[in-house]
C-alpha positions in Angstrom: -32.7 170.2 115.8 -30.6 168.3 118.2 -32.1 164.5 117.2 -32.8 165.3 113.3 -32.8 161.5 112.2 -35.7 161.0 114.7 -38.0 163.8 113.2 -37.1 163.4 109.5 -38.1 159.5 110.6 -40.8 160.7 112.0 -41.4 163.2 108.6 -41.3 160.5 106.3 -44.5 157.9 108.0 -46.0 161.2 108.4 -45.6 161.4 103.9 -46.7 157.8 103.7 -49.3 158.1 105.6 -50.4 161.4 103.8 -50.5 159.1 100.9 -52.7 156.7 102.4 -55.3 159.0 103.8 -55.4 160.7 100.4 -55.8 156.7 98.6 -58.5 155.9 101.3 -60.8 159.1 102.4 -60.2 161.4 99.1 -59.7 159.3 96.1 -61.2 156.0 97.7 -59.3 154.0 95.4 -58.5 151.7 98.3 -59.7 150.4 101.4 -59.3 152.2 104.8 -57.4 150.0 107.6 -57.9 152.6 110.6 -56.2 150.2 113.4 -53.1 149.5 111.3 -52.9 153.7 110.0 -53.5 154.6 113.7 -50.6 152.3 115.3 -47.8 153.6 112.8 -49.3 156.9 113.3 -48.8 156.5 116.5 -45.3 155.0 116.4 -44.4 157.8 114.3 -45.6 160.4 117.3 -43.5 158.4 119.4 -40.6 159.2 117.4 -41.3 162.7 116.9 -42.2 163.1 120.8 -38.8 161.8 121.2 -36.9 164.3 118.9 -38.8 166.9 120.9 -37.5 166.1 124.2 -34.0 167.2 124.6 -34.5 170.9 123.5 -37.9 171.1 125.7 -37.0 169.1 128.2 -33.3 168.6 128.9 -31.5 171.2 130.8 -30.7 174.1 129.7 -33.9 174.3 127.9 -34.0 175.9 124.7 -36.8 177.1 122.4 -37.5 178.6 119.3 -39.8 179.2 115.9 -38.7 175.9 114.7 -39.5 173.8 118.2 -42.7 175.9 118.2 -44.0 174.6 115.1 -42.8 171.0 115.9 -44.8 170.7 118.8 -48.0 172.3 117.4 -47.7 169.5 114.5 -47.1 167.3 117.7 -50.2 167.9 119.6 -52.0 168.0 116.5 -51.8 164.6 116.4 -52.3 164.2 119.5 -55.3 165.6 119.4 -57.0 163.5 116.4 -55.8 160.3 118.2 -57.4 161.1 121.5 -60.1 163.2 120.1 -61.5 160.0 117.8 -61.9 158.3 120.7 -64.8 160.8 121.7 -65.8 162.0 117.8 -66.5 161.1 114.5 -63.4 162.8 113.0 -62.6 160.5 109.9 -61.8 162.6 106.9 -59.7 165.1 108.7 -56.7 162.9 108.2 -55.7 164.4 105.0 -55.8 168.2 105.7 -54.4 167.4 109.7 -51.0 165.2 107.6 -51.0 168.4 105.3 -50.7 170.8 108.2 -48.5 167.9 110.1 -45.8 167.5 107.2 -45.9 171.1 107.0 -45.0 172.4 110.0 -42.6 169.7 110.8 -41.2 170.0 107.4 -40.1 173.8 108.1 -39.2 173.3 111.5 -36.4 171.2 110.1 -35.5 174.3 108.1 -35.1 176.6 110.5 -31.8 177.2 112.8 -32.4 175.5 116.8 -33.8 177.4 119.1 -31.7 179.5 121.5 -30.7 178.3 125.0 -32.8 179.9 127.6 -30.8 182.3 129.6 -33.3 183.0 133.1 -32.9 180.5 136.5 -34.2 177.4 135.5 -35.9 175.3 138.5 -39.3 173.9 138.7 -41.6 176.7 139.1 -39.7 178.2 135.5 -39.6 174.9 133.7 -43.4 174.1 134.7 -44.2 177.6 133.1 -42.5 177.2 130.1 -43.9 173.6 129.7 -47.4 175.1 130.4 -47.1 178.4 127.9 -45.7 175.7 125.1 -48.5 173.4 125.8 -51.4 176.4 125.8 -49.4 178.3 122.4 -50.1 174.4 120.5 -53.6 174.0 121.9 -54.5 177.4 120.7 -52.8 176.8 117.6 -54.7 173.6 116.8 -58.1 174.9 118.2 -57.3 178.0 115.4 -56.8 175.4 113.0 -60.2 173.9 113.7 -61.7 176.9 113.4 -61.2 177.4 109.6 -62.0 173.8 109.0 -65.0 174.7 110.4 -65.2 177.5 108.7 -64.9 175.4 105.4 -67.2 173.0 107.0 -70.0 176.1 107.1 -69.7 176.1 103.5 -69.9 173.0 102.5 -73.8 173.0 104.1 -74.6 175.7 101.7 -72.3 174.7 98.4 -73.1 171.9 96.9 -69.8 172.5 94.7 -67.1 172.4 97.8 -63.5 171.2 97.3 -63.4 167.3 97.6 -61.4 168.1 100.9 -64.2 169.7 102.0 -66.9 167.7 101.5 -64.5 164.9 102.9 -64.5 166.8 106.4 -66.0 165.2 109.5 -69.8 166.6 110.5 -69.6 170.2 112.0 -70.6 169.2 115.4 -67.2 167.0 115.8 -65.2 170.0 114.4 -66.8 172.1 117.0 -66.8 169.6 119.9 -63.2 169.1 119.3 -61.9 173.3 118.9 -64.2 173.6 122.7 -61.8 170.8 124.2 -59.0 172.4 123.2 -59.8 175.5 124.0 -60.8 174.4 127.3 -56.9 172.7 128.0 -55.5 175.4 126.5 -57.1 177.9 128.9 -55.8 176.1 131.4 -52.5 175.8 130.7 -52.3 179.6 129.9 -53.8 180.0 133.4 -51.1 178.0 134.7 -48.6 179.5 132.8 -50.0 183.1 133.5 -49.8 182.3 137.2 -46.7 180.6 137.5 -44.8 183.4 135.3 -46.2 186.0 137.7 -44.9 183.9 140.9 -41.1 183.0 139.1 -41.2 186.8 137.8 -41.4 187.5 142.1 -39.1 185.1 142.8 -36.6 186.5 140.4 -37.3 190.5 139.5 -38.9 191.3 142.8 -42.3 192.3 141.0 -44.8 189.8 139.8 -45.8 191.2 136.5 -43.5 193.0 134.1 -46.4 194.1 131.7 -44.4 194.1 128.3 -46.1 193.8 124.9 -46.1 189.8 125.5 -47.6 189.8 128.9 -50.0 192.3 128.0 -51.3 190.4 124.9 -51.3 187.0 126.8 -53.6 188.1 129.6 -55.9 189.8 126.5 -56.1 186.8 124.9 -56.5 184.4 128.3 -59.9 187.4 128.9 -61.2 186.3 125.0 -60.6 182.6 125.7 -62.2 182.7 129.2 -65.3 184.6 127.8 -65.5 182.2 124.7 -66.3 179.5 127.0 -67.9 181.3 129.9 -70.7 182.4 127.1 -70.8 178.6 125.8 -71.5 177.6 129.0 -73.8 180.4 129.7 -75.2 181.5 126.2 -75.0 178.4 124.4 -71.9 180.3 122.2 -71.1 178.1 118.8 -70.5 178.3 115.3 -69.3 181.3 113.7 -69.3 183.4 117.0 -66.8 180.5 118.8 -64.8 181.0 115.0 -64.3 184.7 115.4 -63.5 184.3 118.9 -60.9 181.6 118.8 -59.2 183.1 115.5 -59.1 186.7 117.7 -57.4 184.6 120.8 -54.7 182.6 118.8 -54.0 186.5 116.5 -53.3 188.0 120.3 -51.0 185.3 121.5 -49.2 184.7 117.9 -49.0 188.5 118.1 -47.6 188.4 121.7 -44.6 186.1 121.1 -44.8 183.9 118.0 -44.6 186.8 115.9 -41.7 188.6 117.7 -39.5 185.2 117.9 -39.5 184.6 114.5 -38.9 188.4 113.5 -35.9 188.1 115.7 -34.8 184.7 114.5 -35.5 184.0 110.9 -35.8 187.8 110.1 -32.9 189.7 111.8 -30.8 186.4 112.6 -30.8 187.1 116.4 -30.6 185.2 119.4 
């Protein structure tokens, strides 16, 4: 990555604070200090925000498996620190700084992104902030769905993992995966529409339907009925599980997937 001391900063509160979280809401060997743990976690977003920026941000842009999973990590922290403003969510520190250290950890392993080769002006830069921004939404909304998942079955094991039974109450799990599945759908909106209006601008047709275009709009029509039968249907649990983990398969399928056959597989730009 372009700024590595910044994210392998950033890497190494994100281990400490693993640590903590494990002392404090697994083990409880030691007192929690939640205003002290969320200020360096959120000094250590600032730093890793900032070792996001010039490949995402800085002309020419570039992208790539590796930036892909750093900003997932990213907004998953995001996430949890705006998200506990709303919910109970304590106890999903240790699992979330798992999944963080995780994805950040091999997104230092894996070569930079390529250098994106189309016109860059607003209209493309505002789509490709928009599809990054709906791609780690999704992500972290698929991410809540297996927790609550796990959450099902701690209400009927008595037996569950630690981790588990450590988790915050179902409801907050679910509350949380419906806001950001409700973002994300936006942003993929956003990115659908402004990807159809750049695609005008520059091929002269709005919509090339390739197997990535094709995949996105199927999984914008699952995420748009998910929350068009919550709203209508009262849609939850295991039904807004299946859904969400069929929307994220589509769009992982649609692009993820193929980036990271083409990067880390056959060594391709």
């Amino acid at each position: 990555m372009p700024v590595p001391w910044l994210a392998l900063t950033a890497l190494a509160i994100y281990i400490l604070l693993g640590w903590q979280f494990c002392r404090t809401r697994l083990a409880a060997t030691a007192p929690p200090h939640p205003r002290l743990e969320n200020g360096v976690l959120l000094a250590a977003l600032a730093l890793h925000g900032l070792a996001l920026w010039p490949p995402l941000a800085v002309p020419p842009l570039h992208f790539g498996a590796g930036e892909a999973l750093s900003m997932t990590a990213w907004l998953a922290l995001l996430v949890f620190l705006v998200g506990q403003l709303s919910f109970r969510l304590d106890g999903l520190q240790p699992p979330l700084l798992a999944l963080v250290i995780l994805l950040l950890g091999a997104s230092l392993l894996i070569p930079a992104g390529h250098a994106l080769t189309y016109p860059q002006n607003a209209l493309s830069r505002l789509h490709f902030l928009a599809a990054m921004l709906a791609y780690g939404l999704f992500a972290n909304a698929a991410g809540l769905a297996m927790l609550m998942h796990l959450a099902d079955r701690r209400l009927h094991h008595a037996n569950a993992h630690l981790l588990v039974q450590k988790l915050p109450p179902l409801i907050s799990l679910e509350r949380l995966l419906f806001a950001c599945v409700g973002l994300g759908f936006a942003w993929l909106s956003i990115a659908l529409g402004t990807g159809a209006l750049f695609s005008e601008e520059v091929f002269g047709k709005a919509l090339q339907f390739n197997h990535k275009v094709v995949l996105s709009i199927a999984a914008w029509l699952v995420f748009g009925g998910l929350l068009l039968g919550r709203r209508l249907r009262g849609w939850r649990g295991r039904t807004a599980i299946r859904t969400t983990l069929l929307g994220f398969a589509l769009l992982l399928l649609g692009y993820i997937g193929s980036r990271f056959v083409l990067e880390i597989m056959l060594h391709r730009v």
